[in-house]
C-alpha positions, -999 to +999 in steps of 0.1 A: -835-694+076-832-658+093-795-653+075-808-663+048-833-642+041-813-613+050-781-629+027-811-624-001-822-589+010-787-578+007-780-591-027-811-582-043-805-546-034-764-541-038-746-530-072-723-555-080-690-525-078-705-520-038-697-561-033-661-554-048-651-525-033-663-539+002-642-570-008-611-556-015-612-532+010-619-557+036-588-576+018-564-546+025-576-547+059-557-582+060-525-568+050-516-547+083-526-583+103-501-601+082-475-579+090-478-574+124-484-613+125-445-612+105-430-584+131-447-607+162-427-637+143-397-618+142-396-605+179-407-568+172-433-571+187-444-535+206-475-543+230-464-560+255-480-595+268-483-609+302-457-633+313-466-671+307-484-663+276-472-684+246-454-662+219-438-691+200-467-691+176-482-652+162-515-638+167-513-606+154-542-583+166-562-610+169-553-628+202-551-663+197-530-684+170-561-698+156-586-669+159-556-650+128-555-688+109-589-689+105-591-652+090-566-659+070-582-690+058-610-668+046-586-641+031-566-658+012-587-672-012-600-643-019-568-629-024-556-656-051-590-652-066-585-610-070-546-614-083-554-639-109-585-627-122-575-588-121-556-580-160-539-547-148-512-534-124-537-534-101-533-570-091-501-566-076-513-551-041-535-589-041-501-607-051-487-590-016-513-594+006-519-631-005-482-636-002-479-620+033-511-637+042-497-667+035-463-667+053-487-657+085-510-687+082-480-708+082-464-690+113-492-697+134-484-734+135-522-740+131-524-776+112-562-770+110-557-737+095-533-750+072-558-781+063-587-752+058-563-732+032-553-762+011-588-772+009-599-746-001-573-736-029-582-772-041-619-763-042-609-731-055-588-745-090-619-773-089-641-745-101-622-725-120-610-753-141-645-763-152 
């Protein structure tokens, strides 16, 4: 009830170019996870890690496999939803993050994560095709 009250509070009083720009800017933020999630997969990895840990599947800055799949869950819908909808040159940057995005989702070997993104790219061309 508390969330969302303030969920209403927020809305009623934000421009509609405020929610975008914090949208997209929080969607670039995904892009440096994604690649350092890519340069863990490739063994570039430059903080080093205690021994024992398990690097087989990436983290990125995140810590744990599926703390960055569920992000990227949540990013890359978004993502799809900014580089098909966008008309310009503009939705290229989208096209890269969701790409990148993508190849780290399925290098964290999370099957939950994985479940998560196609259902919600299902739900996601459910309502767009109506």
């Amino acid at each position: 009830m508390l969330f969302r009250s303030i969920f209403i509070a927020v809305v009623s009083h934000v421009e509609k170019e405020e929610v975008e720009r914090w949208l997209k800017g929080g969607l670039m933020v995904a892009l440096p996870i994604s690649i350092y999630a890519l340069v863990q997969f490739l063994g570039w990895d430059f903080i080093p890690y205690p021994t024992g840990e398990d690097l087989s599947r990436v983290f990125s800055t995140l810590g744990n496999s599926v703390y960055l799949g569920s992000y990227l869950v949540l990013v890359i819908p978004l993502a799809l939803s900014l580089f098909l909808t966008v008309k310009s040159r503009a939705k290229y940057p989208y096209g890269v993050v969701l790409v990148l995005s993508a190849l780290a989702l399925l290098l964290t070997y999370t099957r939950a994560a994985w479940l998560g993104a196609a259902i919600g790219g299902t739900v996601y061309f459910v309502i767009c095709a109506r």
